[in-house]
N, C-alpha and C positions, 0 to 999 in steps of 0.2 A: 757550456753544456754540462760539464761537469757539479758546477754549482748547482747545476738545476736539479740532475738528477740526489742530487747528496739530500737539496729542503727536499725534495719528493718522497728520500728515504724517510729521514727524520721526522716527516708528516705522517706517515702511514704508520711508522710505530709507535709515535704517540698516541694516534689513531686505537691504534691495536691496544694499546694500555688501557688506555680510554675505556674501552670497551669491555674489556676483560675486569676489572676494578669497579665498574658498573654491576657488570652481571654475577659479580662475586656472593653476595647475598641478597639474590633477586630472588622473589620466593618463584616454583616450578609452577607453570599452568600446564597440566594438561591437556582436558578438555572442554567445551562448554556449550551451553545451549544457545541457539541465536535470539536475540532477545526480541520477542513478539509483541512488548507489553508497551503502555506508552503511559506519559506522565500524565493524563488531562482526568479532570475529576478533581473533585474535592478532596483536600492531602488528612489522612488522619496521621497522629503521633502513638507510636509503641507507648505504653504506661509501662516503663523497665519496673515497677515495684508491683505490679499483676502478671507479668508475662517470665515465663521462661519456658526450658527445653530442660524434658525428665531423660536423664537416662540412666541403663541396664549395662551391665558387662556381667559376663560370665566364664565359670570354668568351662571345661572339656564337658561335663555334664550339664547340659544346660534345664536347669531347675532353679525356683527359687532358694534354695539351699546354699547353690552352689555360684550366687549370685554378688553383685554390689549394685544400691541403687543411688540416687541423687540427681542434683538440680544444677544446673547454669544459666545464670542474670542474664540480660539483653542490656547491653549497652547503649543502643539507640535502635532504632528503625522508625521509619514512614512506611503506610501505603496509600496508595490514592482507590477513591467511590467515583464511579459513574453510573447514574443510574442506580444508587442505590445497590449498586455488584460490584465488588472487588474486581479493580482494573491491573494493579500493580502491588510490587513490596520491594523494599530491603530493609535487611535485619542484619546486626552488626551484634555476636554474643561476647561477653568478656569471658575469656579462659581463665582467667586468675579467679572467677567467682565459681569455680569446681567447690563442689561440695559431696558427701556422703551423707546416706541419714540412715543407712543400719548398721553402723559398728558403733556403739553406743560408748565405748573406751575410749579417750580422749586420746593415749596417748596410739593406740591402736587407728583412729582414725587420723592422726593425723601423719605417719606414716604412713597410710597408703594415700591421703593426698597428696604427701613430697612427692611419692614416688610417680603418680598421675604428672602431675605438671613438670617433673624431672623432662631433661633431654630424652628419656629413656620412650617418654609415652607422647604430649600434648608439647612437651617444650614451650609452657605457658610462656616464658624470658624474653624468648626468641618470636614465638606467635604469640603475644596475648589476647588474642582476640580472633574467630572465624565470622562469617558470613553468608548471609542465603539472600539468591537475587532472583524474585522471581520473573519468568522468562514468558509463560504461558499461563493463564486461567482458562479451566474449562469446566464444562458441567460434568457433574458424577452420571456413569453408567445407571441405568434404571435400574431401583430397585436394591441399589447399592445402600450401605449406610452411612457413604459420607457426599455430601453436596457437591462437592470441590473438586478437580484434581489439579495439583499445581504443580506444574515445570516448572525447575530452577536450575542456578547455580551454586553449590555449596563450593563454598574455600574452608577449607583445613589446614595448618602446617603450612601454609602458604602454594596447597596444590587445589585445584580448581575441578570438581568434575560434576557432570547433572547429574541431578537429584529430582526426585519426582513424588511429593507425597499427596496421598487423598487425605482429603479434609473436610470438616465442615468451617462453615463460613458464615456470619449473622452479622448484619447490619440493621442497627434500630436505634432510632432515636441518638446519633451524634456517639453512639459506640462499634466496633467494628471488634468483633470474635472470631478466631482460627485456633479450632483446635486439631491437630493432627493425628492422625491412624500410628499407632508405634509401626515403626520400620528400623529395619536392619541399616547398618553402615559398615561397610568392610572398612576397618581400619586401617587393612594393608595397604590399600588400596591409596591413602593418605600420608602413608610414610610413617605408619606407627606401628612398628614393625619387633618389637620388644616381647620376648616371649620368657617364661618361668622355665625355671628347674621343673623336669618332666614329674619330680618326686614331690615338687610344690602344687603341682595341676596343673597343667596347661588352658590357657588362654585360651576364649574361640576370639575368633576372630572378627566377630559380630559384637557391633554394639548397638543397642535395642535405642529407639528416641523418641520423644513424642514432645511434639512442640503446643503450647497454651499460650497466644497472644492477645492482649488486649489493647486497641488503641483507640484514641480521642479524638475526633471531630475536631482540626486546628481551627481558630477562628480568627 
């Protein structure tokens, strides 16, 4: 009896090792949207050298002035046509291809990229790479100016939470276009959470995005 209970111990706290040692650098999921979309349709392929995601960050002032703007590569993605309408996506961005395009000083911009993909902000090392899964297509509101609205899921930093942009959306002729509305991203919210000396500016918290996909008709 006693041996039993003893493997019983030594079972559970391996057990418990186990598990802890697993979920040591598991990235957080928070939250997510349940996925409404389904694979059936004709698959197109992201064109990663037509497609990326622009974006904006800014100071406490939020003005062109007071700004930084730049682009981030798409690693891969698919989405599937039914019917000639966008059924489905995901998109897979590389974080190591951050870029800046208005500090024109070399040595100046490339400082603030260290500092971008440091631990402090994206932790390109640790994440290189986020994610958008779309969950829902729907039609745009009447009279609206974008065709699309699409539920997802964004991963950042390895955290998970829906994301919802309007868009427009063209399918013609074996190509597939989404271009998205700029929208806000609360960084905090992602675990990038690194703010300035008050006497440097402070950071909003908002980071402005606007996604330009184009994909290919697999055949």
């Amino acid at each position: 009896m006693k041996k039993t209970t003893l493997i019983s111990a030594i079972l559970l706290i391996s057990a418990s090792v186990f598990i802890i040692s697993c979920g040591k650098d598991k990235p957080v999921t928070s939250e997510s949207n349940e996925v409404l979309t389904t694979s059936d349709g004709q698959v197109y392929v992201v064109d990663t050298l037509n497609s990326k995601a622009e974006w904006k960050g800014f100071k406490v002032v939020k003005s062109d002035n007071t700004s930084h703007i730049g682009h981030l590569k798409f690693e891969s993605g698919e989405v599937t046509v039914k019917e000639n309408k966008l059924e489905s996506g995901q998109f897979v961005i590389d974080m190591t291809s951050l870029s800046n395009e208005d500090l024109k000083d070399a040595e100046s911009n490339g400082k603030l990229l260290g500092h971008l993909k440091s631990a402090d902000f994206f932790d390109a090392a640790k994440f290189p790479t986020a994610s958008y899964e779309i969950t829902k297509v729907s039609e745009g509101l009447a009279g609206s100016d974008y065709n699309t609205v699409l539920d997802g899921n964004l991963t950042l930093k390895g955290i998970t939470k829906p994301f919802t942009f309007n868009a427009n959306v063209k399918v013609d002729k074996g190509e597939l276009m989404i271009a998205t509305e700029p929208k806000d991203i609360n960084r905090d919210e992602f675990g990038v959470k690194f703010q300035m000396p008050a006497a440097e500016g402070l950071i909003k918290n908002e980071i402005n995005i606007q996604v330009k996909i184009k994909a290919i008709e697999k055949k």
